[in-house]
N, C-alpha and C positions, 0 to 999 in steps of 0.2 A: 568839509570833512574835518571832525577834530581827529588828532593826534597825540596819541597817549604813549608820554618817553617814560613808561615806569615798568622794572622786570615785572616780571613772573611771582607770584604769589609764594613759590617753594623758595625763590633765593634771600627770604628774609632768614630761612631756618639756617641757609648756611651763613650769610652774613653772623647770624649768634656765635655762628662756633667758630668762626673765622674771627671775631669779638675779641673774644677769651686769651687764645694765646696773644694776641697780637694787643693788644692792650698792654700786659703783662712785657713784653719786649720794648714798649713803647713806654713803662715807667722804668725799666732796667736805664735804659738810652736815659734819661733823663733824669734820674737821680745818682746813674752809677756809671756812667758813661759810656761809648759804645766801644769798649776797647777789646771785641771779642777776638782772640787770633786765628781760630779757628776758619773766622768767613772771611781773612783777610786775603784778595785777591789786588791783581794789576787791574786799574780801570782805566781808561780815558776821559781826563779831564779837560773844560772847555777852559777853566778857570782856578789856578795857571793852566793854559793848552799845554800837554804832554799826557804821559804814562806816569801813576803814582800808585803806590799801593795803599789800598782802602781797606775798612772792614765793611763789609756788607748789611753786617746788623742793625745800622739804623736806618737804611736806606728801606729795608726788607719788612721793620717794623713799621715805619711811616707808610708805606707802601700796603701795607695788609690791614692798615688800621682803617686807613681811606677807603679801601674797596670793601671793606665788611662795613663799615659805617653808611655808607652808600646803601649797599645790599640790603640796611635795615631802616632804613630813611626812607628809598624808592621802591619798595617795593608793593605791588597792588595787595591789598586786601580782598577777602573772597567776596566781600558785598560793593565791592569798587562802584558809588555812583556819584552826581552832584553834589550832594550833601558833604560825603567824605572827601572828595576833590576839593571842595570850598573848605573843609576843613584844615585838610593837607597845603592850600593856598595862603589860608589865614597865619598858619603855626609858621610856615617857612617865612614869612615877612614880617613875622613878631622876630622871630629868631634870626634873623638878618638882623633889624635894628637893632633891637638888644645883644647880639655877639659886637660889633661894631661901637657901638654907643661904649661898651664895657673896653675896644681897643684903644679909643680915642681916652678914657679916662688913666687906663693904664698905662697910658703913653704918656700922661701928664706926670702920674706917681709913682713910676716903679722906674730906677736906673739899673745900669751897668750888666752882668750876667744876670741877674736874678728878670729884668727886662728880658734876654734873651729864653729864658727859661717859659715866662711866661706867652712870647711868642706862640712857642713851640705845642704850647696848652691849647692858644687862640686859633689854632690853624686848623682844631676840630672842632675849636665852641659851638661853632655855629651848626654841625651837623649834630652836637649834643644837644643843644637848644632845642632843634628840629625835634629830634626824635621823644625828648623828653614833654616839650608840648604837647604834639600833636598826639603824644600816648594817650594823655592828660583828657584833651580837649572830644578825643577819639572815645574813650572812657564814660564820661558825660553825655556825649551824644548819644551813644546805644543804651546807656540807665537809663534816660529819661524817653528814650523810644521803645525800651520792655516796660515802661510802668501803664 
């Protein structure tokens, strides 16, 4: 019995909109920093262990970026079969080695904060990669199966 770990075909529409703002919060945090006072609550931290006060905003950005990245990465297609599976198989192992192959050089040329910056980019390459592929690859296969 195969087993198929991919949502539902409607959670790619909210991943989109879930996209939008959370993107937008995710280049605030990174080029302006997350110094919103507004979400600033006490959290517990493991690392120093105690009570600190935090801003939530980038925790919330990173957090909504991943889950809507997801949502439009995994989620089924109305025509979900082999074909597109093998597709969806192919793009996520391109976009593994190529997001990785792209850490390992950035790791060689880029130092000090603008390295951490970069990080920060690399922690969703790989689900851009994903998604930007398999558009691509997805794209191509249904042209040339209406012609």
């Amino acid at each position: 019995m195969k087993k198929n770990y991919l949502f539902p075909t409607t959670f790619r529409k909210i991943g989109w909109c879930l996209f939008v703002p959370f993107v937008v919060m995710s280049f605030i945090c990174l080029f302006n920093g997350a110094n919103e006072d507004w979400l600033e609550v006490s959290v517990l931290s493991v690392v120093p262990w105690g009570v600190s006060k935090n801003s939530l905003f980038d925790e919330l950005s990173m957090i909504g970026l991943t889950v809507s990245l997801l949502f439009i990465a995994f989620s089924k297609e109305k025509d979900e079969d082999e074909c597109i599976a093998n597709i969806r198989s192919n793009s996520l192992i391109w976009a593994t080695i190529t997001g990785y192959s792209l850490l390992i050089v950035c790791t060689m040329l880029i130092y000090d904060m603008q390295y951490l910056n970069f990080v920060f980019i690399d922690l969703f390459m790989i689900l851009f990669l994903f998604i930007i592929k398999y558009k691509i690859e997805l794209y191509k296969f249904r042209r040339n199966n209406n012609d």
